[in-house]
C-alpha positions in Angstrom: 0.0 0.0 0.0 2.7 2.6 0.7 4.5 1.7 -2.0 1.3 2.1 -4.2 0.8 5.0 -2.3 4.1 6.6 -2.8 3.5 5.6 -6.8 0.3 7.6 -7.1 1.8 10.6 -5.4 4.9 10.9 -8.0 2.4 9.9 -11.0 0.6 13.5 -9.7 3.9 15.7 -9.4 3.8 16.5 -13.3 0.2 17.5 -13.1 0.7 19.5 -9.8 3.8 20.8 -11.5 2.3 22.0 -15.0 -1.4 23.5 -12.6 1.7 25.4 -11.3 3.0 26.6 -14.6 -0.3 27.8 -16.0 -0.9 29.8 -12.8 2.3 31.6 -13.1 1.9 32.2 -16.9 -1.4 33.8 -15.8 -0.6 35.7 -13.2 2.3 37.2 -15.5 -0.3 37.4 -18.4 -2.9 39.0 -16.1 -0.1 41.4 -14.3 1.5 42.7 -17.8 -2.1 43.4 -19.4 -2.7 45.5 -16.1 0.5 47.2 -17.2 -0.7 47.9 -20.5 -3.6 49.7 -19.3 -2.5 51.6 -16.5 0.8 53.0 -18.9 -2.4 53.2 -21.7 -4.8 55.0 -19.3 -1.6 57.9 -18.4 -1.1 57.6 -22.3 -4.5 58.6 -23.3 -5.0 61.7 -20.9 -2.2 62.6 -21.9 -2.8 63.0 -25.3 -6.4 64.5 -25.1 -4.8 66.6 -23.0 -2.3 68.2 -25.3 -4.4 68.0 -28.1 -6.7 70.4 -26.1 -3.6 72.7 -25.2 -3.3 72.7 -29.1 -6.0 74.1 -30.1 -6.3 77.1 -26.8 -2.8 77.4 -28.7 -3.6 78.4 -32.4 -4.8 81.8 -32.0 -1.8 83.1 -29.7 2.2 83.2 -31.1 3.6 80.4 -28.4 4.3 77.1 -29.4 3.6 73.7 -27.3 7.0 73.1 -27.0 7.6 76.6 -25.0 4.7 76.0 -22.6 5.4 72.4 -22.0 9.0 74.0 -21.2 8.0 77.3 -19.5 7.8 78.0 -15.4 10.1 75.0 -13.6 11.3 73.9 -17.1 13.3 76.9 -17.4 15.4 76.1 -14.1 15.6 72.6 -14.6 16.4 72.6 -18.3 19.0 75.0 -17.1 20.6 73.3 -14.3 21.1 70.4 -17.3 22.8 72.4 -19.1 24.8 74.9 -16.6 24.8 73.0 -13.3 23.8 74.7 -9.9 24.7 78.4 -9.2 24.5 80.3 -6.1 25.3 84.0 -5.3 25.3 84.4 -1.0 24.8 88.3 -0.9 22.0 88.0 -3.5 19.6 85.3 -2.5 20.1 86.0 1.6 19.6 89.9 1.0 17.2 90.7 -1.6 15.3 87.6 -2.1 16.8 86.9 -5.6 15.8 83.6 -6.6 18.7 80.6 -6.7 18.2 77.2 -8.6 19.9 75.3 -5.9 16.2 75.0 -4.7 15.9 72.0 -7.3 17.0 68.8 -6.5 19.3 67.1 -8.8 17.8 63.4 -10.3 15.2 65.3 -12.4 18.3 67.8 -14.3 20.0 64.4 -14.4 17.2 62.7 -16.1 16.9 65.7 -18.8 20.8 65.5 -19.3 20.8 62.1 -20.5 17.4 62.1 -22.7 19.1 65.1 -24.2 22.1 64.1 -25.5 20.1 62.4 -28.8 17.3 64.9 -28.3 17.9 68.5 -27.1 17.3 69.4 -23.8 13.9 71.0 -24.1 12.5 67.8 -25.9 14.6 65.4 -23.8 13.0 66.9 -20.8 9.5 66.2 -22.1 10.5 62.8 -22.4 12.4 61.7 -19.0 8.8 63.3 -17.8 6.7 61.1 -20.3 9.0 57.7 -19.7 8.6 58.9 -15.6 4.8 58.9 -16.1 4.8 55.7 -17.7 6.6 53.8 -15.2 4.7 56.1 -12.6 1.3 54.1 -13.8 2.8 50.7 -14.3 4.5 51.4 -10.8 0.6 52.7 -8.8 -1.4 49.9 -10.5 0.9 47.0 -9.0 0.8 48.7 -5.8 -3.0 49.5 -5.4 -3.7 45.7 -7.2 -3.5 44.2 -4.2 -6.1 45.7 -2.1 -7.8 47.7 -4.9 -8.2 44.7 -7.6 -7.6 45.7 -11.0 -10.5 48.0 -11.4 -9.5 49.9 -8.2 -6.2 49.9 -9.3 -6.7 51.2 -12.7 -9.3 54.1 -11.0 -6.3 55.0 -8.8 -4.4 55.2 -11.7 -6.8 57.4 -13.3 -7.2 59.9 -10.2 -3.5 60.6 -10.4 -3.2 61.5 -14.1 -6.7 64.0 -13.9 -5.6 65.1 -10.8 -6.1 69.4 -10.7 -2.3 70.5 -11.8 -1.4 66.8 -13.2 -0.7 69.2 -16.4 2.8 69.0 -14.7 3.1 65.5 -15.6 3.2 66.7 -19.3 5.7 69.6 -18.6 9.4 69.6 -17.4 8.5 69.6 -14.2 9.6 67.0 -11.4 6.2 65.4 -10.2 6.2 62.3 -12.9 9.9 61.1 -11.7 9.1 61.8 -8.2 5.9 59.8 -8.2 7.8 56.7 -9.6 9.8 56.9 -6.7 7.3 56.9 -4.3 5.2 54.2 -5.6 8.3 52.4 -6.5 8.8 52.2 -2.6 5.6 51.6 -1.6 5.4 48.6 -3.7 8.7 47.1 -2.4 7.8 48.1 1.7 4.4 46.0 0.5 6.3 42.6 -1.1 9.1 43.3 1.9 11.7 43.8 -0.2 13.4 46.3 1.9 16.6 47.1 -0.4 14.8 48.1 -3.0 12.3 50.4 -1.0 15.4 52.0 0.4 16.5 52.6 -3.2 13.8 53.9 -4.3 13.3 56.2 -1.1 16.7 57.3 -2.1 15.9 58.5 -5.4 13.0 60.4 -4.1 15.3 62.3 -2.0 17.3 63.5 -4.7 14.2 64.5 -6.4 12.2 66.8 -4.0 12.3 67.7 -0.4 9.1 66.1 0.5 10.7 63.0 0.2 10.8 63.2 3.8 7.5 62.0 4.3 8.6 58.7 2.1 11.5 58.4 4.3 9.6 58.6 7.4 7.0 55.9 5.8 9.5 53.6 5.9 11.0 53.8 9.3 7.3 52.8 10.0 7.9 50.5 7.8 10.9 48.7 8.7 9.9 49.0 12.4 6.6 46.5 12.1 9.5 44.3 9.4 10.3 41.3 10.4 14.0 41.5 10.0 16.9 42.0 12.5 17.8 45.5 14.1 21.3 45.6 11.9 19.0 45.5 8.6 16.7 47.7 9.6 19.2 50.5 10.4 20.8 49.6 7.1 17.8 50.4 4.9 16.8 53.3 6.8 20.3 54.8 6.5 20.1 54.0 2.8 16.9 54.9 2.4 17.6 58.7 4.1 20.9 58.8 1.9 18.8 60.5 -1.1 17.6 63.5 1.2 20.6 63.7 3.5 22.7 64.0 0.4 20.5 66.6 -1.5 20.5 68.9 1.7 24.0 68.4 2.4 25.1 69.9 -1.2 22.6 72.8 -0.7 24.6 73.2 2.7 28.0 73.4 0.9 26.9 75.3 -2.6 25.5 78.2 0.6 28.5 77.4 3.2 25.6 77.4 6.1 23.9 74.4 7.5 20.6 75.9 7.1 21.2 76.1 3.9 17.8 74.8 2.5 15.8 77.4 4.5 18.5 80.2 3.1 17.2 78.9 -0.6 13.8 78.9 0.2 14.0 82.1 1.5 14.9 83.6 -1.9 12.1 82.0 -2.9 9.5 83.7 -0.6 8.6 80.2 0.7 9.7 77.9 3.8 7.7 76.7 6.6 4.9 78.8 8.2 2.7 76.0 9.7 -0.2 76.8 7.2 -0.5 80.2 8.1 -0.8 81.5 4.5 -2.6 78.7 3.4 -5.7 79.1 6.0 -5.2 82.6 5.4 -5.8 82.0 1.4 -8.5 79.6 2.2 -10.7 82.1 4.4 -10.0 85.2 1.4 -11.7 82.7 -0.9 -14.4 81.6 1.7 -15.5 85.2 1.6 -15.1 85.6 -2.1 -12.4 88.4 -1.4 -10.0 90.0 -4.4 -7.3 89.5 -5.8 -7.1 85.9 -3.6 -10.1 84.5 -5.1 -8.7 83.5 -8.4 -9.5 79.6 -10.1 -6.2 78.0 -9.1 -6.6 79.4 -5.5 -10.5 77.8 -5.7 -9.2 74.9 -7.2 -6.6 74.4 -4.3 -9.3 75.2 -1.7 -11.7 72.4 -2.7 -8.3 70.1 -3.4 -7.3 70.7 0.0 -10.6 70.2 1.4 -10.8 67.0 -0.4 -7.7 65.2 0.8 -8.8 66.4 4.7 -12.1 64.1 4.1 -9.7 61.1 2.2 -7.1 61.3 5.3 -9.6 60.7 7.6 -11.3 57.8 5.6 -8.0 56.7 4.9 -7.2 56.1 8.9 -10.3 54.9 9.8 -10.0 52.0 7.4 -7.8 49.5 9.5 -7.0 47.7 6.2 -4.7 50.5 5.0 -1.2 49.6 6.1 0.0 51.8 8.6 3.3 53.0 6.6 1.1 54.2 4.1 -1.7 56.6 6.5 2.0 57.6 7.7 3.2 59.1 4.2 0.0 60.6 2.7 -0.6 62.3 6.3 3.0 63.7 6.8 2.9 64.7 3.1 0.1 66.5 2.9 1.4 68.4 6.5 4.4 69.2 4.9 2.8 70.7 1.7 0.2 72.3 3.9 2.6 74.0 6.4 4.8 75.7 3.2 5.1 78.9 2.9 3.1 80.4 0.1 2.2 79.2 -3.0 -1.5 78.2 -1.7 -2.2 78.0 -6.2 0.2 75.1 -6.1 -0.9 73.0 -3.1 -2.7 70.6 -5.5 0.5 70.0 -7.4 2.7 69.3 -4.5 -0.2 66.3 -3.4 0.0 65.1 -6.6 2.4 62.4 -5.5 -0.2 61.3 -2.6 -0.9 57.9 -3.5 -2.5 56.3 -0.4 -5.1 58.9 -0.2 -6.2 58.4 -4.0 -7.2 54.8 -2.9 -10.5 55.8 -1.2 -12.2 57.5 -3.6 -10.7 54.6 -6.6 -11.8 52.0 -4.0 -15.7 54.1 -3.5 -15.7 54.3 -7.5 -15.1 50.4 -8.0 -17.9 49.7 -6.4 -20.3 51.6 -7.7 -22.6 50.4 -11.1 -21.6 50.5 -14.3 -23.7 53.6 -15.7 -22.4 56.0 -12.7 -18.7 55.0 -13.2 -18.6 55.7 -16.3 -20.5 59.0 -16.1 -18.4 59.9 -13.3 -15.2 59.0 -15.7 -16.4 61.2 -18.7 -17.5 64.5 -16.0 -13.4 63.8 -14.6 -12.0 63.7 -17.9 -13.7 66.4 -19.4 -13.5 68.7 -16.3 -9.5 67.7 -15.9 -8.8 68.1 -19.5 -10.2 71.7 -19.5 -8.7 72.7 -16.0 -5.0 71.5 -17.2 -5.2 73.0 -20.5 -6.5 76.3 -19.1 -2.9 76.1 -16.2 -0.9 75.3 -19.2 -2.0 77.6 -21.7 -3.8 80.5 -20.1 -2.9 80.5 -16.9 0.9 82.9 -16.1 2.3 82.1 -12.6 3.5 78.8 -11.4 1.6 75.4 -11.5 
């Protein structure tokens, strides 16, 4: 009987083994079509979305190329080509603006699509290739506790977000969002170098990495894995930012350095000050603060209150994650100035995209899709109008 036994069991192990087989080509079927469609949904906006700014263009004498390049552009399309510059007496005295306040991966990314392109083109592109790997990046990270409809709609929030018209320009947010989702989805498979890695990056991308880094102390500290690791990864993880601060500190010879940049820039910390100050102007429908953007970012900021506290009131939601989108959005709401660009600056907010992507999935067939041709009608017009109308910064 045993032997018969132990003769059935190996005449099964090539069926169990080719079940096994079909389930991986599947799952790697089933995980590269999501793929295609999350890199086809960013695709898709974002050509509607410049064939919009196309036409607002014809009657004026700018082309798409100089307002894809224009604002940001200019300072990171120059740091490409020039490198960093900073004059002391200038930028701590009379508020002259330096471009040391713009980390370095981003420059780096344009110098290196630019040498077949041009650097105005080749910054378009690292931003179009960021977006792309951006969407491939969100939908394996929101698959898991999204499905692939929730994952797709999370896609889809990002690229209509209000300001994602940065995610067609020369600006920062495509390449920094990579990161970010790039380490969420290795803190949520708990593979910890490569979230370090990728929390790196983000720290020589934009200051608010920070948040990212901070998501995976949380992280690490609920890991698994021994003390020695952990204060491995988080040292590499914090390399990115420490390093990006650390120049600014040199280039300025003062360890405040950062805060001596932003200072040029009329921006810093102020708790949110300005911004509840902005908020209450447009409240009481008071000139000149109650401008679109500045209605825009009032409702945006509004929004993302309501998603934070859904977000930690659904247990499910690991806690690294409520960690990052809560610390972001404090850090973008406690900056100085530039209330207009608030939405922007959450751009990068994953987590908190999830609840209304995971309310949407849910819902029938006839109001999602109503609800997806109001969002992409309403974005497309909104983006179009920041980059072809509107003057000031995104």
């Amino acid at each position: 009987m045993q032997m018969f036994g132990l003769c059935s069991g190996t005449s099964r192990l090539p069926r169990l083994v080719f079940v096994a087989q079909v389930e991986v080509v599947v799952t790697a079927r089933g995980s590269r079509a999501l793929l295609a469609k999350a890199t086809g949904i960013f695709v898709a906006t974002r050509v509607v979305l410049l064939a919009t700014v196309s036409v607002l263009l014809r009657s004026g004498h700018r082309t798409l190329l100089q307002v894809l390049t224009r604002l940001d552009g200019v300072w990171y399309i120059g740091i490409a080509r020039n490198g960093y510059r900073y004059t002391p007496h200038l930028t701590a005295a009379t508020h002259v603006k330096s471009n040391a306040a713009f980390f370095s991966l981003y420059p780096a990314t344009i110098r290196l699509f630019a040498w077949p392109l041009g650097y105005q083109v080749g910054a378009l592109m690292a931003t179009f290739v960021a977006g792309c790997v951006a969407s491939s990046l969100i939908a394996s990270w929101a698959a898991s506790t999204l499905g692939i409809r929730g994952s797709l709609a999370t896609v889809a929030m990002w690229a209509l977000w209000p300001s994602s018209a940065v995610l067609s320009m020369a600006y920062s947010e495509a390449l920094f969002t990579a990161t970010v989702a790039g380490c969420l989805l290795a803190m949520q498979r708990g593979r910890w170098g490569w979230a370090a890695f990728a929390c790196a990056l983000a720290g020589l991308t934009r200051p608010s990495a920070a948040a990212l880094v901070l998501a995976l102390a949380v992280g690490l500290w609920q890991a698994s894995i021994s003390r020695r690791e952990k204060f491995l990864w988080l040292v590499a993880g914090g390399s990115g930012l420490a390093a990006s601060l650390a120049y600014i500190s040199i280039l300025t010879g003062r360890l405040t350095g950062w805060l001596v940049i932003e200072q040029g820039w009329n921006s810093g910390l102020d708790f949110g000050v300005s911004a509840l100050n902005r908020m209450l102007q447009v409240f009481r429908l008071k000139n000149p603060a109650h401008i679109p953007p500045d209605v825009v970012a009032t409702v945006v900021v509004i929004a993302v209150v309501v998603f934070l506290v859904l977000l930690w009131r659904d247990r499910s939601t690991p806690l690294r994650e409520r960690v990052f989108a809560t610390a972001l959005f404090a850090m973008v709401f406690a900056g100085a100035n530039y209330f207009h660009c608030k939405p922007r600056f959450l751009l990068p907010n994953l987590p908190v995209f999830t609840v209304p992507a995971r309310w949407w999935s849910g819902q029938n067939a006839i109001l999602r899709w109503s609800l997806v041709a109001v969002a992409v009608v309403a974005s497309t017009g909104w983006n179009a109008y920041l980059i072809a109308v509107w003057p000031l910064s995104i």
